[in-house]
Backbone as a printed PyTorch tensor [residue, N CA C, xyz], in Angstrom:
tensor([[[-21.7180,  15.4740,  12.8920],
         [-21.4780,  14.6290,  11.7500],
         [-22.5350,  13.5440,  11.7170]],

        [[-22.8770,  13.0370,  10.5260],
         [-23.9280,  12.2190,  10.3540],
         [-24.1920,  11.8760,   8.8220]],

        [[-24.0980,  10.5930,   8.7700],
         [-24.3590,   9.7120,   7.6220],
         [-25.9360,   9.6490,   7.2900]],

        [[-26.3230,  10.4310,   6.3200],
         [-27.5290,  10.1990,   5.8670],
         [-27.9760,   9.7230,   4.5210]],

        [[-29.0280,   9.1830,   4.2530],
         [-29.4460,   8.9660,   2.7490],
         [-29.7700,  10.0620,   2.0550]],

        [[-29.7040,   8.9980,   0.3810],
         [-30.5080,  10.2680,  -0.3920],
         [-32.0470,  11.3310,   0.0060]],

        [[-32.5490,  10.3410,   0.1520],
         [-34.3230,  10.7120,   1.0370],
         [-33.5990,  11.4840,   2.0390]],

        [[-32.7820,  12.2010,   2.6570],
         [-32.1850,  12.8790,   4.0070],
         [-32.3230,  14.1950,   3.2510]],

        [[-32.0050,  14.5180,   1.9740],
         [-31.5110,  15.9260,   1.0300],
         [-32.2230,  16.6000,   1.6940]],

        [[-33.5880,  16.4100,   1.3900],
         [-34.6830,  17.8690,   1.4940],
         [-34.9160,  18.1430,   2.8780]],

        [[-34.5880,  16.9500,   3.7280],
         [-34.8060,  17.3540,   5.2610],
         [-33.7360,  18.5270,   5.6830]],

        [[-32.2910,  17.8730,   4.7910],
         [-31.0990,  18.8190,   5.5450],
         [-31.5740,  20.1730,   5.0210]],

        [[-32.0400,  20.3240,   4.2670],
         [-32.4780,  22.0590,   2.9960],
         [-33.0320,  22.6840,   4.2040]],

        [[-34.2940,  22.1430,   4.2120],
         [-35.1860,  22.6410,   5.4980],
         [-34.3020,  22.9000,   6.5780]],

        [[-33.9560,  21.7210,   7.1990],
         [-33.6190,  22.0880,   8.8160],
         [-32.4160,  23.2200,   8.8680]],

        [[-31.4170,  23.4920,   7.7520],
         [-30.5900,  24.4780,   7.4700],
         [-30.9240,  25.4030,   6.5660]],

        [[-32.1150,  25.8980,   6.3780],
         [-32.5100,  27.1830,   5.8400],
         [-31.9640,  28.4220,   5.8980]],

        [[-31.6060,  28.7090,   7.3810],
         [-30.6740,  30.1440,   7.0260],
         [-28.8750,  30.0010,   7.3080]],

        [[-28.5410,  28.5540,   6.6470],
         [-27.4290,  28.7920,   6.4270],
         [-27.0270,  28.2690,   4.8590]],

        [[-25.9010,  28.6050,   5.0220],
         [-25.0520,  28.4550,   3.4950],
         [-24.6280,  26.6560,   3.6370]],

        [[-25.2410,  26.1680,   2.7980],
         [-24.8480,  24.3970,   2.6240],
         [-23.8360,  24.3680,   1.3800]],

        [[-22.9870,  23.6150,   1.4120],
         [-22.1350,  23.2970,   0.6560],
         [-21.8170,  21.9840,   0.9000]],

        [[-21.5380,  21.4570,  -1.1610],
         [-21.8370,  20.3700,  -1.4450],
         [-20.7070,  19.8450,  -2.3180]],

        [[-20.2520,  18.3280,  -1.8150],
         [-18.8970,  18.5920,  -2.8050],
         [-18.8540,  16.7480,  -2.8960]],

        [[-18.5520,  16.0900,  -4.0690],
         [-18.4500,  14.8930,  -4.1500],
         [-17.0280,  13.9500,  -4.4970]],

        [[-16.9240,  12.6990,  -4.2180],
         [-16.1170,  11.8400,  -4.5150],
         [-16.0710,  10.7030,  -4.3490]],

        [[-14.3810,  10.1190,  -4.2030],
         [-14.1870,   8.6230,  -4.0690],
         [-13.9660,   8.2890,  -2.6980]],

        [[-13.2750,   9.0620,  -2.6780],
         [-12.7940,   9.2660,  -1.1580],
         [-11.7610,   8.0920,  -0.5370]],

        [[-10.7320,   7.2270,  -1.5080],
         [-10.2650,   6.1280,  -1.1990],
         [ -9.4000,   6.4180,  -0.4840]],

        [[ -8.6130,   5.4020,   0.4170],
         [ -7.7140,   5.3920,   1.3130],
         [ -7.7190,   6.7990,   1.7870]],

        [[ -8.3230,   7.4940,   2.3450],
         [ -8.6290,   8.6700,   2.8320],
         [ -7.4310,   9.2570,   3.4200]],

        [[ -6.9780,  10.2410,   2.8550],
         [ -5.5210,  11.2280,   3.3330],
         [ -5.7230,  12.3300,   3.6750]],

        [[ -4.4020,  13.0400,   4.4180],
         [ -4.5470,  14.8010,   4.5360],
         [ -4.6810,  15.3660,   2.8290]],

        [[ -4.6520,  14.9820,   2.1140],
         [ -4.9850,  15.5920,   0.4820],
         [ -6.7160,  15.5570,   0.7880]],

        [[ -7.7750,  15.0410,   1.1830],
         [ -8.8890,  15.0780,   1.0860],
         [ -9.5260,  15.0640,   2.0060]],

        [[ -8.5370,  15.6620,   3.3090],
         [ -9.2470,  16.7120,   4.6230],
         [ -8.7780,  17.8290,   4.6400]],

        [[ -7.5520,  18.1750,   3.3700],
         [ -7.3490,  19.8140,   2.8240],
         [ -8.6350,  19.9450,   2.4520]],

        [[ -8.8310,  18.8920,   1.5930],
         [-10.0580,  19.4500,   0.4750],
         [-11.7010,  19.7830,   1.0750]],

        [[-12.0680,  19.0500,   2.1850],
         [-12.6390,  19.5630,   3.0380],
         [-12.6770,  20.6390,   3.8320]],

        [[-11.7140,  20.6960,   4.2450],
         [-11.4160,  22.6690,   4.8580],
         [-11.4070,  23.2510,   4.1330]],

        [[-11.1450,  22.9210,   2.3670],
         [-11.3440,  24.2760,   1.4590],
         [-12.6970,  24.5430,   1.2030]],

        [[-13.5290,  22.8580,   1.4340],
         [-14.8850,  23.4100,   0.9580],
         [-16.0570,  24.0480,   2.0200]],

        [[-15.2390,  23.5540,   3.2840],
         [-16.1220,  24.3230,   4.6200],
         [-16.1880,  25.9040,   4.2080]],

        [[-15.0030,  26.2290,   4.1130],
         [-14.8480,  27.8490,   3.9980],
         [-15.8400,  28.1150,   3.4160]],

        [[-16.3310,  27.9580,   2.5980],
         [-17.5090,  28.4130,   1.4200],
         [-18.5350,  28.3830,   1.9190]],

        [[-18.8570,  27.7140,   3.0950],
         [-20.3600,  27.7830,   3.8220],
         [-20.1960,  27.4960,   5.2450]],

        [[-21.2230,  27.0860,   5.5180],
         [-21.8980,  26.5100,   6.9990],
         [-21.5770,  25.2440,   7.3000]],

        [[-22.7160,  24.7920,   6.4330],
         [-22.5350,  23.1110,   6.3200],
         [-22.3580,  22.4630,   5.0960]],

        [[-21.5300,  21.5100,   5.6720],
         [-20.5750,  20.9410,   4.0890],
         [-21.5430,  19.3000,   4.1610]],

        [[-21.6570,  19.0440,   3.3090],
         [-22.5870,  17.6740,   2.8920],
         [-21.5230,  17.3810,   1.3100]],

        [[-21.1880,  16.1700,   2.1730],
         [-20.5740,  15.0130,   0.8650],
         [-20.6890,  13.7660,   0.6370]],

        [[-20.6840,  13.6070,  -0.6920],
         [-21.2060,  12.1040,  -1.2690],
         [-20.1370,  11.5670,  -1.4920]],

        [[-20.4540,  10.1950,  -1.4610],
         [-19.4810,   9.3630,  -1.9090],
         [-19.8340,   8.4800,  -3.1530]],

        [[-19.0310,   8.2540,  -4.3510],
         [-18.8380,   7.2790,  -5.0470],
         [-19.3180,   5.7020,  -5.0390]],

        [[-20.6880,   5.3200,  -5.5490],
         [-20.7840,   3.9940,  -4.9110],
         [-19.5660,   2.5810,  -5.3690]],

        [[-19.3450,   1.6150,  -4.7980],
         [-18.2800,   0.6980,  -5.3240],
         [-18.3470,   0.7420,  -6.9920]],

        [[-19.4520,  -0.0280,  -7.3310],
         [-19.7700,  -0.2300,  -8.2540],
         [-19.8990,   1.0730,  -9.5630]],

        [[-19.8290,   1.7710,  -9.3450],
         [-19.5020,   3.1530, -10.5070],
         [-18.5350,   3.5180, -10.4110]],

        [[-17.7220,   3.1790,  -8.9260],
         [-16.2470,   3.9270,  -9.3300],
         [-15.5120,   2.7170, -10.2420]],

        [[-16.0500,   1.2590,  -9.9040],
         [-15.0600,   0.1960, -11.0020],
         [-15.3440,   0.3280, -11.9600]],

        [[-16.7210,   0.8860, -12.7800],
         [-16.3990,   1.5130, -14.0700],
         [-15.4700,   2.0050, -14.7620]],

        [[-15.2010,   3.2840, -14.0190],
         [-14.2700,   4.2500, -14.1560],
         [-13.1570,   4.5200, -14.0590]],

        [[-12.8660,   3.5210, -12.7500],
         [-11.4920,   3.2020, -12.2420],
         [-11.0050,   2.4700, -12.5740]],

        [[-11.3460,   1.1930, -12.4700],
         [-10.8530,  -0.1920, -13.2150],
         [-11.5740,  -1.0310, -11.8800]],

        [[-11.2170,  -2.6590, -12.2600],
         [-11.6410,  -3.5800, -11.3270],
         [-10.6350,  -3.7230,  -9.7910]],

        [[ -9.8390,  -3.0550,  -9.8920],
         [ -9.1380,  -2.6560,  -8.5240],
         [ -9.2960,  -1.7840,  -7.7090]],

        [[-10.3150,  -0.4600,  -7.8670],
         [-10.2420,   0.0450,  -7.4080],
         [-11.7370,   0.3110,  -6.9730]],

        [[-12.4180,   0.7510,  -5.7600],
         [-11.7790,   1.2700,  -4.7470],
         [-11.3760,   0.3690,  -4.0860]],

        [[-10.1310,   1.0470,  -3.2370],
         [ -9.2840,  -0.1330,  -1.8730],
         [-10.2170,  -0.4130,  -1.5990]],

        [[-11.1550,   0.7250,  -0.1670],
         [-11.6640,   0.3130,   0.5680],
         [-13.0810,   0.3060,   0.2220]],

        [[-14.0690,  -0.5300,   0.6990],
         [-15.3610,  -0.4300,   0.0590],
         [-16.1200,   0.6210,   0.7560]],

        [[-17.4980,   1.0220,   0.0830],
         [-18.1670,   2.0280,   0.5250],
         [-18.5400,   2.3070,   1.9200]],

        [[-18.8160,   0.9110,   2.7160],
         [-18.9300,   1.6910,   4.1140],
         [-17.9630,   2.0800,   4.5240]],

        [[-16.8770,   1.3220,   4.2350],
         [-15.4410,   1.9580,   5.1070],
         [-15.1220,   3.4360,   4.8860]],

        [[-15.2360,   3.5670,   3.3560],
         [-14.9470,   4.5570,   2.6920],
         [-16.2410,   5.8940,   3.4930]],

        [[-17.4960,   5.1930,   3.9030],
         [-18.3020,   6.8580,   4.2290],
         [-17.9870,   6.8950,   5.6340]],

        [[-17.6930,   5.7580,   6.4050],
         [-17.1760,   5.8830,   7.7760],
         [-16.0850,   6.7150,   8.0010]],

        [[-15.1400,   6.9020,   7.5320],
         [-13.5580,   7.4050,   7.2280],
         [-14.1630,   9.2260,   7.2350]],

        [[-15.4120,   9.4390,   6.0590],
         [-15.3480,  10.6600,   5.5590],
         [-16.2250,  11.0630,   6.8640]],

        [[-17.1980,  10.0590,   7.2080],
         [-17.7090,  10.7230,   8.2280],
         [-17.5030,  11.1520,   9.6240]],

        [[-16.0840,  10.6840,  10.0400],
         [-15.3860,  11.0960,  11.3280],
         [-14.5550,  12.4300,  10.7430]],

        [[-14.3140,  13.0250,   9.4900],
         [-13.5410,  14.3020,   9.3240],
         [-14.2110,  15.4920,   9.9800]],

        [[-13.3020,  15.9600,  10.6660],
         [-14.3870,  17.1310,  11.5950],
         [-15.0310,  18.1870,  10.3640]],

        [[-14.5360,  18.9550,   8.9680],
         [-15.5310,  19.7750,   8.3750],
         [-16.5530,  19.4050,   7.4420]],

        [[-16.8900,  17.8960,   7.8020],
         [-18.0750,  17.1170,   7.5380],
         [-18.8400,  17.0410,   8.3670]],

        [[-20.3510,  18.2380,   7.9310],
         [-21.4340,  17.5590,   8.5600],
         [-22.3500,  16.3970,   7.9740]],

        [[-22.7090,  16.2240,   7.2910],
         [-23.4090,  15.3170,   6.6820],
         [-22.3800,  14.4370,   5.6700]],

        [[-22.6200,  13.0940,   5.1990],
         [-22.2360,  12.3060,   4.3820],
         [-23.3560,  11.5420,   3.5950]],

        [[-23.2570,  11.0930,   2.7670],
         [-24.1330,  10.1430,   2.0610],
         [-23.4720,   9.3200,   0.4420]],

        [[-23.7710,   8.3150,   0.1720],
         [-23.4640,   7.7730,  -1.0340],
         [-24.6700,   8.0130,  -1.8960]],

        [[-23.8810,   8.4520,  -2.8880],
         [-24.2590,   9.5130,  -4.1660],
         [-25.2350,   8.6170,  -4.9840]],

        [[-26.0890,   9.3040,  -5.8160],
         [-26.8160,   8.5650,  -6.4050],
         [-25.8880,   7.6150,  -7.4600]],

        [[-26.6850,   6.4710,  -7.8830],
         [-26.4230,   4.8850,  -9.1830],
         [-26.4320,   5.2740,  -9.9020]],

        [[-24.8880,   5.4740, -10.9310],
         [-25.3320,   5.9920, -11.8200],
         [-25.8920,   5.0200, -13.4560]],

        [[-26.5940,   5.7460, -14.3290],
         [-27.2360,   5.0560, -15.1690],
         [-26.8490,   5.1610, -16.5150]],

        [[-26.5360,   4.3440, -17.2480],
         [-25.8800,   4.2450, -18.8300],
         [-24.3820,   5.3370, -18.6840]],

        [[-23.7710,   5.2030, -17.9960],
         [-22.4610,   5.8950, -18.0440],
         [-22.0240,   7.5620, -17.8050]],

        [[-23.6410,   7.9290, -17.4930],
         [-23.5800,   9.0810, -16.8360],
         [-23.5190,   9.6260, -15.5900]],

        [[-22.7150,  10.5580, -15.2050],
         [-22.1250,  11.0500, -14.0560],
         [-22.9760,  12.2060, -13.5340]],

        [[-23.3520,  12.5890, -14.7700],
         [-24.2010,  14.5740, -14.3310],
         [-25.2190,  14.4330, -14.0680]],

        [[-25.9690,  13.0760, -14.1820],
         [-27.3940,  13.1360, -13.8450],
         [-27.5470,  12.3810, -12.8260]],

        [[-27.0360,  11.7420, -11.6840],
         [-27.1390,  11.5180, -10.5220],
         [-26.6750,  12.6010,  -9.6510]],

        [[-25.8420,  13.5780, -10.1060],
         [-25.2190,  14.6490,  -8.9230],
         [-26.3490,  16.0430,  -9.4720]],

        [[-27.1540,  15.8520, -10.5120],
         [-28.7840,  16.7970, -10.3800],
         [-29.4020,  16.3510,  -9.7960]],

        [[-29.4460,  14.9370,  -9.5330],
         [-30.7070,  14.5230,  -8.8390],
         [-30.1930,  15.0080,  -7.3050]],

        [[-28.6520,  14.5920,  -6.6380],
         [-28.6810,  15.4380,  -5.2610],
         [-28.7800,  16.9300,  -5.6840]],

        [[-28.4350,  17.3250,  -6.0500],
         [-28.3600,  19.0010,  -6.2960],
         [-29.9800,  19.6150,  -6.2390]],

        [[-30.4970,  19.1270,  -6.7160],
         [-32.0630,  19.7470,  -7.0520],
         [-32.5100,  19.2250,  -5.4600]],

        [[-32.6850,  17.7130,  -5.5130],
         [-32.6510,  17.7030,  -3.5520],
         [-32.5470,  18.4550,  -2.5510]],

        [[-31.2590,  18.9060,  -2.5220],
         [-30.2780,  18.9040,  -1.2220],
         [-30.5740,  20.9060,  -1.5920]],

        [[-30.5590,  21.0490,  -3.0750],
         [-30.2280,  22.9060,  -2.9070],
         [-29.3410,  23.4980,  -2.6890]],

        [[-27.9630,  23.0830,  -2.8530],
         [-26.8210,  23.9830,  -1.9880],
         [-26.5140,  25.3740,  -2.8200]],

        [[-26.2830,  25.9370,  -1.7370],
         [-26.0090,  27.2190,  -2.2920],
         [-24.6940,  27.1490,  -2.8420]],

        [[-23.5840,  26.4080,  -2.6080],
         [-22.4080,  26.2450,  -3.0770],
         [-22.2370,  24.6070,  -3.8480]],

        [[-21.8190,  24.6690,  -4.5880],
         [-21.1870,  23.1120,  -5.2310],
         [-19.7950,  23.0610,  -5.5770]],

        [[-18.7890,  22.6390,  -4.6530],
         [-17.1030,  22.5940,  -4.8060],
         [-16.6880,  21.2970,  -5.7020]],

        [[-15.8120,  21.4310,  -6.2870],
         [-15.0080,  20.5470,  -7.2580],
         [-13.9250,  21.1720,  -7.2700]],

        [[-12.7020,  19.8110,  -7.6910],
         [-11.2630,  20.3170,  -7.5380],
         [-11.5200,  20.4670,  -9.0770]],

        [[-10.5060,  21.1750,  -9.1710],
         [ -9.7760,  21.3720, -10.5780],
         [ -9.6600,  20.6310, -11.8110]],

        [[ -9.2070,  19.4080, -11.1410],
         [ -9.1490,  18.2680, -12.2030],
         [-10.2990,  17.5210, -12.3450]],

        [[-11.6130,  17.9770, -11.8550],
         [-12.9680,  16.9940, -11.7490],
         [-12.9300,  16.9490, -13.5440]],

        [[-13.2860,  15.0570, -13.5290],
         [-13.7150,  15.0760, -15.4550],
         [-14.9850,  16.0640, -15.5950]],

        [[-15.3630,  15.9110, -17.0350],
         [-16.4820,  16.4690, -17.1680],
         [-16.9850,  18.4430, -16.7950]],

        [[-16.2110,  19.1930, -16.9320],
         [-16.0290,  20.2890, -15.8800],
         [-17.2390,  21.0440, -16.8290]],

        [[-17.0820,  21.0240, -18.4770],
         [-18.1870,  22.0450, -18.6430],
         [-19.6170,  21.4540, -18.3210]],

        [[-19.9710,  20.3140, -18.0330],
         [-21.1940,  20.1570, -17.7420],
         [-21.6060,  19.7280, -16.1160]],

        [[-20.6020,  19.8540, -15.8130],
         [-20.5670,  20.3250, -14.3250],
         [-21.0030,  22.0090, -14.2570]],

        [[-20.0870,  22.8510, -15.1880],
         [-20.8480,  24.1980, -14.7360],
         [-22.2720,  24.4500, -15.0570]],

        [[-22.7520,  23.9150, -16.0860],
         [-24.1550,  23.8170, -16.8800],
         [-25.1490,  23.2400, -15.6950]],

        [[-24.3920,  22.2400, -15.0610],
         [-25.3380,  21.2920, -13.6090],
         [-25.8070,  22.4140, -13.2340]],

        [[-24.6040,  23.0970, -12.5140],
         [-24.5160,  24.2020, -11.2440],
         [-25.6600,  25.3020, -11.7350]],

        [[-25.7110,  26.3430, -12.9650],
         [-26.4830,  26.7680, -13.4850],
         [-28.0890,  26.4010, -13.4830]],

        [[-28.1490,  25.5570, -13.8440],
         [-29.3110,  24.7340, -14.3400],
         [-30.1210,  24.8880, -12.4790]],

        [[-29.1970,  24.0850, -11.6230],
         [-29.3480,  23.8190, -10.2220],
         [-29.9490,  24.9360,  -9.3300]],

        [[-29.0660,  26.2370,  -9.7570],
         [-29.1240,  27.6170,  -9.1300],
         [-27.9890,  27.6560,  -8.4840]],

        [[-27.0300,  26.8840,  -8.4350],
         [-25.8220,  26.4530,  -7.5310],
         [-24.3570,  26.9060,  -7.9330]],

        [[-24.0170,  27.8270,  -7.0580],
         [-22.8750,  28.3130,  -7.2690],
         [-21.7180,  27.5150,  -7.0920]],

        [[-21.2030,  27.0900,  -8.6640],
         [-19.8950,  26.3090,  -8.6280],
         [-18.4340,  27.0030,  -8.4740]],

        [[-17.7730,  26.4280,  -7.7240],
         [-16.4890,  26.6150,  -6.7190],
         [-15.6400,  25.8010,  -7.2940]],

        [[-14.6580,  26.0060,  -7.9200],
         [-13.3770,  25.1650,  -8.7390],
         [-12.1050,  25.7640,  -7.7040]],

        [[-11.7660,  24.3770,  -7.0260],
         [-10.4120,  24.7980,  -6.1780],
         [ -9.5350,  23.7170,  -6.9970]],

        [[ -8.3490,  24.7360,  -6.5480],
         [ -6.7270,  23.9830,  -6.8430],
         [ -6.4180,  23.1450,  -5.8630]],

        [[ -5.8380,  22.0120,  -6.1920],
         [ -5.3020,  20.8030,  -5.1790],
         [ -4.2240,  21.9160,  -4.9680]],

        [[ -4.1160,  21.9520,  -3.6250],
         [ -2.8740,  22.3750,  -3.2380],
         [ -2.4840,  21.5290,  -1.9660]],

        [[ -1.1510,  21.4290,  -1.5720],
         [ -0.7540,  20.2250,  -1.0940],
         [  0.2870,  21.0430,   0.0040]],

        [[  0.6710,  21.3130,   0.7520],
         [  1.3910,  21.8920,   1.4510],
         [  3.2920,  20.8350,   1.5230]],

        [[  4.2460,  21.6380,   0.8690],
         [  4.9950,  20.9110,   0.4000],
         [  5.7810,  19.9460,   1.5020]],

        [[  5.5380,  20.5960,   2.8690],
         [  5.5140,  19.1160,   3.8090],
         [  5.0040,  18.1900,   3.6380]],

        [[  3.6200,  17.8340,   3.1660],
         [  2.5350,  16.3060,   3.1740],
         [  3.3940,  15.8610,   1.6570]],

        [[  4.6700,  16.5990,   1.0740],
         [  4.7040,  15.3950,   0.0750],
         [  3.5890,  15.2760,  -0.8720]],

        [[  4.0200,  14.7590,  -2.0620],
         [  2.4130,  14.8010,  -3.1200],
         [  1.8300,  13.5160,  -3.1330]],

        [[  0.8530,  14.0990,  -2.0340],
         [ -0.1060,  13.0790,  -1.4570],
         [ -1.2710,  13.0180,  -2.3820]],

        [[ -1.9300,  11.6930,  -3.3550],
         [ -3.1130,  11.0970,  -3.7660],
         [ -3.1650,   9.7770,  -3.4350]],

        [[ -4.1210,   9.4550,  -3.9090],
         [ -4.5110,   8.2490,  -3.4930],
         [ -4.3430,   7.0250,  -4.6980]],

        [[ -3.7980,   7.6790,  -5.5480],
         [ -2.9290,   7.0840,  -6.7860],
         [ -1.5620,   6.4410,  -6.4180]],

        [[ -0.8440,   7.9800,  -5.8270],
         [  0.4820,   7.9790,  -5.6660],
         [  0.5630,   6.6590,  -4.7230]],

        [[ -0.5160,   6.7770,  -3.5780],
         [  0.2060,   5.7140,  -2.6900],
         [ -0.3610,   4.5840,  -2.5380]],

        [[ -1.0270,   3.8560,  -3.8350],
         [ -1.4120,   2.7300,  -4.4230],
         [  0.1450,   2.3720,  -5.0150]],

        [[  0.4790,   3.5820,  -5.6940],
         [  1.8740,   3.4020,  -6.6480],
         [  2.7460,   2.6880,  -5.5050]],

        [[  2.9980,   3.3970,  -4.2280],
         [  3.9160,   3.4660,  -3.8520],
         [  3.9010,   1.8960,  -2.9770]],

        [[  2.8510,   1.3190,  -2.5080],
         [  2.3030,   0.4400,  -2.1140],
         [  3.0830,  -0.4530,  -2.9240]],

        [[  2.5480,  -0.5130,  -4.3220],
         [  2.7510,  -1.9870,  -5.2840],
         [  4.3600,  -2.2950,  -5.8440]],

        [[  5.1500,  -0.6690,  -5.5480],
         [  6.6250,  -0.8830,  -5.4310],
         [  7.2150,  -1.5640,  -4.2700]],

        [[  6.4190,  -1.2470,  -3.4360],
         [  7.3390,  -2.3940,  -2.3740],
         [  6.9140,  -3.7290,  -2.3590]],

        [[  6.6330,  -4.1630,  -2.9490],
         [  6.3060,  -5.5700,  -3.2890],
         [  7.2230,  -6.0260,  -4.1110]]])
């Protein structure tokens, strides 16, 4: 496991040439078994799994001014102790309110032969158009939750948080 920068992409391409890299992005807040499922779903698909994270500042766009809990180092520290993470990095800035053109700029980088997204990722047809464009085979998994963990997000237990107050 290892936290690298953007400038890291083309090194990891190279130094993993004859394996299958897989590439999958997010927020990654208050980090749960819901998004170290989602990591074992995206290992399966390759070798090495490389994920970005959400910088503070683009997810409060999107999210609102509360969110994320935890800030970005905490947040790539967290992703980067999950054992089917080899690599981590925070995702490219994004610019005038676009999302698809910082995750081309890793994609064209980095090369993965796989690109995973859950189900509910916004934006999905130009996510497949990315993947295309990229050469990158996009992977749409179902949140599935194993009905022991309870329906675990990172919504729910913000929710569940601000009720006990």
């Amino acid at each position: 496991m290892a936290i690298i920068t953007l400038g890291d992409l083309r090194k990891i391409r190279r130094k993993h040439a004859d394996k299958k890299i897989v590439f999958c992005s997010g927020v990654f807040d208050l980090t749960h078994a819901g998004h170290a499922l989602f990591f074992e779903d995206c290992k399966k698909h390759g070798d090495i799994l490389v994920v970005a994270l959400g910088r503070d500042m683009d997810i409060r766009k999107y999210k609102g001014k509360e969110r994320p809990i935890l800030n970005q180092h905490a947040r790539l520290k967290m992703v980067d102790m999950l054992k089917p993470v080899d690599y981590c990095l925070f995702g490219s800035s994004v610019k005038k309110g676009n999302l698809i053109m910082p995750m081309r700029y890793m994609l064209m980088r980095l090369r993965p032969d796989v690109y995973v997204v859950n189900d509910d990722a916004f934006d999905m047809p130009a996510r497949k158009q990315l993947a295309h464009i990229c050469g990158t085979k996009l992977i749409i998994c179902r949140r599935i939750c194993p009905a022991e963990f309870g329906n675990i997000s990172t919504t729910d237990i913000i929710e569940k948080i601000k009720k006990m107050n």
